[in-house]
Structures are given as C-alpha cells and as structure tokens.
N, CA, C and O of each residue as an XYZ file, in Angstrom:
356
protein
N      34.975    104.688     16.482
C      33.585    104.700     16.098
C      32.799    103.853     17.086
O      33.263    102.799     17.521
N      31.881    104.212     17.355
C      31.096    103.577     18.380
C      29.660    104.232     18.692
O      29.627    105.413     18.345
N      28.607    103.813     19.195
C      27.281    104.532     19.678
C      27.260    104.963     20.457
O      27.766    104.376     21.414
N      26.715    106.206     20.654
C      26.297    107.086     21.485
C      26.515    106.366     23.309
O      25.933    105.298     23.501
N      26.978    106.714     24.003
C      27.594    106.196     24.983
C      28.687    105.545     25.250
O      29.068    105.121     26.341
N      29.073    105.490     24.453
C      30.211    103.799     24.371
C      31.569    104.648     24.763
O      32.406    103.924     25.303
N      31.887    105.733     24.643
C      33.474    106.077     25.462
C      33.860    106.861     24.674
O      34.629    107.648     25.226
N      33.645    107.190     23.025
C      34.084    107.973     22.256
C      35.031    109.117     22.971
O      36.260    109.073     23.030
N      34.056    110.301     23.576
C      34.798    111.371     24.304
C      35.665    110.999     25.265
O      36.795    111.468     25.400
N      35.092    110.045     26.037
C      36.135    109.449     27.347
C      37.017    109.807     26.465
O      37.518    110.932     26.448
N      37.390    108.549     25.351
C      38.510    108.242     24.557
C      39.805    109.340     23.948
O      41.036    109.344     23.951
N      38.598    110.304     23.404
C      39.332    111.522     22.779
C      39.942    112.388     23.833
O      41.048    112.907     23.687
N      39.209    112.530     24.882
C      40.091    113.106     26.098
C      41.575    112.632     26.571
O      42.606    113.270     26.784
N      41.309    111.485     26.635
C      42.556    110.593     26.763
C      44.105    110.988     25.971
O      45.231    111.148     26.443
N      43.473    111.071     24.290
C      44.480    110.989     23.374
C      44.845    112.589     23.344
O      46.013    112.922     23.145
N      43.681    113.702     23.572
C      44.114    115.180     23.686
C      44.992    115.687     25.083
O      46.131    116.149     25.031
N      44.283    115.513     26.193
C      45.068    116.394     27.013
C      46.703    115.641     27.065
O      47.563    116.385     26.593
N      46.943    115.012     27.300
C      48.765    114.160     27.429
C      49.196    114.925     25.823
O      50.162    114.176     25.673
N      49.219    115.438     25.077
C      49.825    115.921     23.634
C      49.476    117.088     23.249
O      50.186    117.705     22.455
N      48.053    117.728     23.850
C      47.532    118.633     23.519
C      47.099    118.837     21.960
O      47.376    119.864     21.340
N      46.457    117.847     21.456
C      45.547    118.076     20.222
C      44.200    118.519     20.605
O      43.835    118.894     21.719
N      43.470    118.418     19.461
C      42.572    118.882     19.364
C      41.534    118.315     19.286
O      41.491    117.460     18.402
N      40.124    118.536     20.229
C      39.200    117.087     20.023
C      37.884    118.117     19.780
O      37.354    118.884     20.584
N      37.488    117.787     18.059
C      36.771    118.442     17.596
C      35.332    117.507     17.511
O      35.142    116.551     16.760
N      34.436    118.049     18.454
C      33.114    117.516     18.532
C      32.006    118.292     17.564
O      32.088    119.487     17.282
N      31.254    117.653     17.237
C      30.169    118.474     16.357
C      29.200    118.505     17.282
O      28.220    119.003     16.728
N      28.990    118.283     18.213
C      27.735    118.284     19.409
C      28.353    119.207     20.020
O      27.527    119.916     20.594
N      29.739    119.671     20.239
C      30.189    120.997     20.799
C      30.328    122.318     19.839
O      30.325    123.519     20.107
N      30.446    121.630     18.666
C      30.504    122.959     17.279
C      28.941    123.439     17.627
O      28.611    124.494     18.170
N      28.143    122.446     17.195
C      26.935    122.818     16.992
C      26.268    123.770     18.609
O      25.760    124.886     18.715
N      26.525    122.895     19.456
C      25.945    124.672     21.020
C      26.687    125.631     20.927
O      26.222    126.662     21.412
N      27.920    125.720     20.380
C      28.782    126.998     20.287
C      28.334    127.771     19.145
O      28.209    128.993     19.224
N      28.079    127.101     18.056
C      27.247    128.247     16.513
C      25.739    128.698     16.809
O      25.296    129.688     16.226
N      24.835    127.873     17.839
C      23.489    128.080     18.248
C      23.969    129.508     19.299
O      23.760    130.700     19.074
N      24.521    129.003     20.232
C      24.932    129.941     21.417
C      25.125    130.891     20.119
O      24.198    131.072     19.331
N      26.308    131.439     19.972
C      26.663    132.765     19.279
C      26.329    132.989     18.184
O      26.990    133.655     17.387
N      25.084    132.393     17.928
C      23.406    132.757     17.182
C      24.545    133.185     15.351
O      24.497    134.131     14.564
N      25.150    132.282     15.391
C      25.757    132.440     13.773
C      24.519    131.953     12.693
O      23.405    131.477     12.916
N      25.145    132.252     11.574
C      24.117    132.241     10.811
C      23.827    130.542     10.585
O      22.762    129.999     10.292
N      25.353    129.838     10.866
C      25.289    128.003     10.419
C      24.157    128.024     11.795
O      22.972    127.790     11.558
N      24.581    128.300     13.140
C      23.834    128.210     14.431
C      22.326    128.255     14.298
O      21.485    127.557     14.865
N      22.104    129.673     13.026
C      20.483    129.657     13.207
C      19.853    128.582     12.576
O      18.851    128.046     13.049
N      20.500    128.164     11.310
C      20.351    126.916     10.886
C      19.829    125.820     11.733
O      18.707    125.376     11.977
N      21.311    125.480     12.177
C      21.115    123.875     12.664
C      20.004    124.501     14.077
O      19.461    123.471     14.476
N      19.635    125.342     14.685
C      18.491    125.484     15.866
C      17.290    125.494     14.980
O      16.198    125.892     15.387
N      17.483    125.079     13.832
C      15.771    125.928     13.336
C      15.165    123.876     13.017
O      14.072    123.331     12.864
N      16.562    123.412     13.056
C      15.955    121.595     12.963
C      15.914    121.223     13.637
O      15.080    120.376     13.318
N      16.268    120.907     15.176
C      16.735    120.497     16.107
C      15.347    121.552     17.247
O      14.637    120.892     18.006
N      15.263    122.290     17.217
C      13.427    122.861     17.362
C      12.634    122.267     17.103
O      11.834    121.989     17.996
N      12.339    121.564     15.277
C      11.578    120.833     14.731
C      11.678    119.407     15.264
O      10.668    118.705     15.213
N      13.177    118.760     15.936
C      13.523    117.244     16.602
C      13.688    116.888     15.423
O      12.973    115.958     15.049
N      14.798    117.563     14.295
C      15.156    116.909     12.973
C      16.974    116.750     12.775
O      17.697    117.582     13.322
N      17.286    116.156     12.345
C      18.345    115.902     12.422
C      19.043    117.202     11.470
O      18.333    117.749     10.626
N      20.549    117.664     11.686
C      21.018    118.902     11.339
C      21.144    118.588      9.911
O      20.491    117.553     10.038
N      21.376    118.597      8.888
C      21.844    118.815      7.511
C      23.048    118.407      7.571
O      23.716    118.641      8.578
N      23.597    117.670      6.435
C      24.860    117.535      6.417
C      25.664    118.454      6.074
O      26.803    118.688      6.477
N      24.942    119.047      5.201
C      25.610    120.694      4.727
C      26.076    121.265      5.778
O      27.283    121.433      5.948
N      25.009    121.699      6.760
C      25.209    122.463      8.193
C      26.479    122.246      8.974
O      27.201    123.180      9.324
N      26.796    120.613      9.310
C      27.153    120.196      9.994
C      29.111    120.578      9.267
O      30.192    120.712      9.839
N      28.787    120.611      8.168
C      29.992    120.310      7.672
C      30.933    121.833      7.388
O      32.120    122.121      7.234
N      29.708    122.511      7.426
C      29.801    124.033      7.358
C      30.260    124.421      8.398
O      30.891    125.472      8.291
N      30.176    123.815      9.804
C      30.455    124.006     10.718
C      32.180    123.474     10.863
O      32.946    123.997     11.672
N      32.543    122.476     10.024
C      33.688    121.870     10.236
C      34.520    122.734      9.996
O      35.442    123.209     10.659
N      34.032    122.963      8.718
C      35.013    123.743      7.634
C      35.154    125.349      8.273
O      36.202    125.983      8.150
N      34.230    125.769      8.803
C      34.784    127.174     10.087
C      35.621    126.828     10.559
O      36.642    127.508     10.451
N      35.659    125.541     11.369
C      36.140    125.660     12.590
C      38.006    124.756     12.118
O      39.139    125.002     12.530
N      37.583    123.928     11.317
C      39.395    123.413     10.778
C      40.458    124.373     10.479
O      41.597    124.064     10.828
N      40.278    125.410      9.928
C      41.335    126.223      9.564
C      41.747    127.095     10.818
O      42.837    127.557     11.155
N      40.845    127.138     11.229
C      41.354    128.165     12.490
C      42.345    127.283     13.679
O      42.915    127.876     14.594
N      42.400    126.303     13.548
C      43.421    124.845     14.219
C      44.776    124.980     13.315
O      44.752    124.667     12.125
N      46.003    125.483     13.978
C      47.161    125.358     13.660
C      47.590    123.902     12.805
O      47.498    122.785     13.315
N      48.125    124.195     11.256
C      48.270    123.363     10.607
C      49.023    121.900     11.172
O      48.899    120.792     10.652
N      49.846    122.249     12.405
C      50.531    121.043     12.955
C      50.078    120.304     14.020
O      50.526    119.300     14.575
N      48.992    121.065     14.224
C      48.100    120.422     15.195
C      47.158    119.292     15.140
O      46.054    119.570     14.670
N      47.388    117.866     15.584
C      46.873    117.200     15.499
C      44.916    116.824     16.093
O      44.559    116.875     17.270
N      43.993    116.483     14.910
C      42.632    116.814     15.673
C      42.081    115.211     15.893
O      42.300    114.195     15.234
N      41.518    115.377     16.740
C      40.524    114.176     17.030
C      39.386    114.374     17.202
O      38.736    114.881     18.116
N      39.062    113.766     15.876
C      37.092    114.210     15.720
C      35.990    113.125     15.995
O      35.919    111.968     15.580
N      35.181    113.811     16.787
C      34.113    113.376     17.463
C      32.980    113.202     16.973
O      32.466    114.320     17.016
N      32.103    112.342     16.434
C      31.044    112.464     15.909
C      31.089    113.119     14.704
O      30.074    113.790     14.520
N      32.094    113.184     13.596
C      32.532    113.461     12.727
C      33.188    112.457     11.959
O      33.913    111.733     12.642
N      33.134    112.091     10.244
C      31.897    112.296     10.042
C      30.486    111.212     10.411
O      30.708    110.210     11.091
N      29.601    111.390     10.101
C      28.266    110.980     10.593
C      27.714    109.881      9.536
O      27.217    108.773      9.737
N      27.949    110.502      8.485
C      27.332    110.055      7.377
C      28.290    109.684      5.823
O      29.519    109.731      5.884
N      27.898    109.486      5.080
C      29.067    109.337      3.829
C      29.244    110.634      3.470
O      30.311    111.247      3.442
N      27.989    111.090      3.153
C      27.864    112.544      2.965
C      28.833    113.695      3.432
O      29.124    114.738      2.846
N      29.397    113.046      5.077
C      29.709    114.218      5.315
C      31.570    113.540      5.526
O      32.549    114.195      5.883
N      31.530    112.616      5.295
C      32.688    111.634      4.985
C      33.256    111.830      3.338
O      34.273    111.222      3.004
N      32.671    112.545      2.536
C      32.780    112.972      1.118
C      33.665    114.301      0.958
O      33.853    114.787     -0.157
C-alpha cells in the first residue's frame, strides 16, 4: 500500500514476472472495459468525463469479470485494489 507514485507497480512487476502471477491493476481493468466500450467501461467513462471518481460498484464489477477468468492456482497481485472499505467488503 502506498500513494500514487511510490513503487506499487515497480513492486508488483517484481513479484509477477520471476513466478508468473498475476498483477491485477484497476487503472488497467478500467482502459481495457472503456477501450472495449463494455457496458462496466461505459460506466466508469461516463465519471471520469465528468473528473469523478469511478463507483465502487463499477470498480468492483470490474474485479469480479476479470477474477474468475485467472486460473484458480494462480497467484494475483492487486494493484490499486481495494481502494476503499467498500470495495475491501
């Protein structure tokens, strides 16, 4: 855990490529659901247009796509995940 700059990704890079887990960013979920204009994508672009922060719903909606499709033995390292208690719930 750390602020915005502080090494987070450095970090997660580190612990993924040598083992090959998985380093699940929500700043990379979120341009990949905008990019391929999904319906969570049209969402979180319709706040982030406005300069509002995404929903926790959104954000988490986005998790929950994207976790199952990650091989159950596969270890993840999440990035900016969660954010809030909310999305820590």
């Amino acid at each position: 855990m750390g602020p915005p700059g502080s090494g987070k990704g450095t970090q997660a890079t580190a612990l993924v490529d040598p083992y090959g887990w998985v380093h699940l960013s929500t700043g990379d979920l979120l341009r990949d659901e905008i990019k391929r204009e999904t319906p969570l994508g049209r969402m979180a672009k319709q706040y982030i247009d406005r300069g509002e922060y995404v929903p926790d719903e959104v954000t988490v909606g986005m998790v929950r796509t994207r976790v199952p499709a990650i091989p159950a033995t596969t270890r993840i390292v999440f990035d900016g995940f969660p954010r809030t208690v909310a999305q820590a719930d």
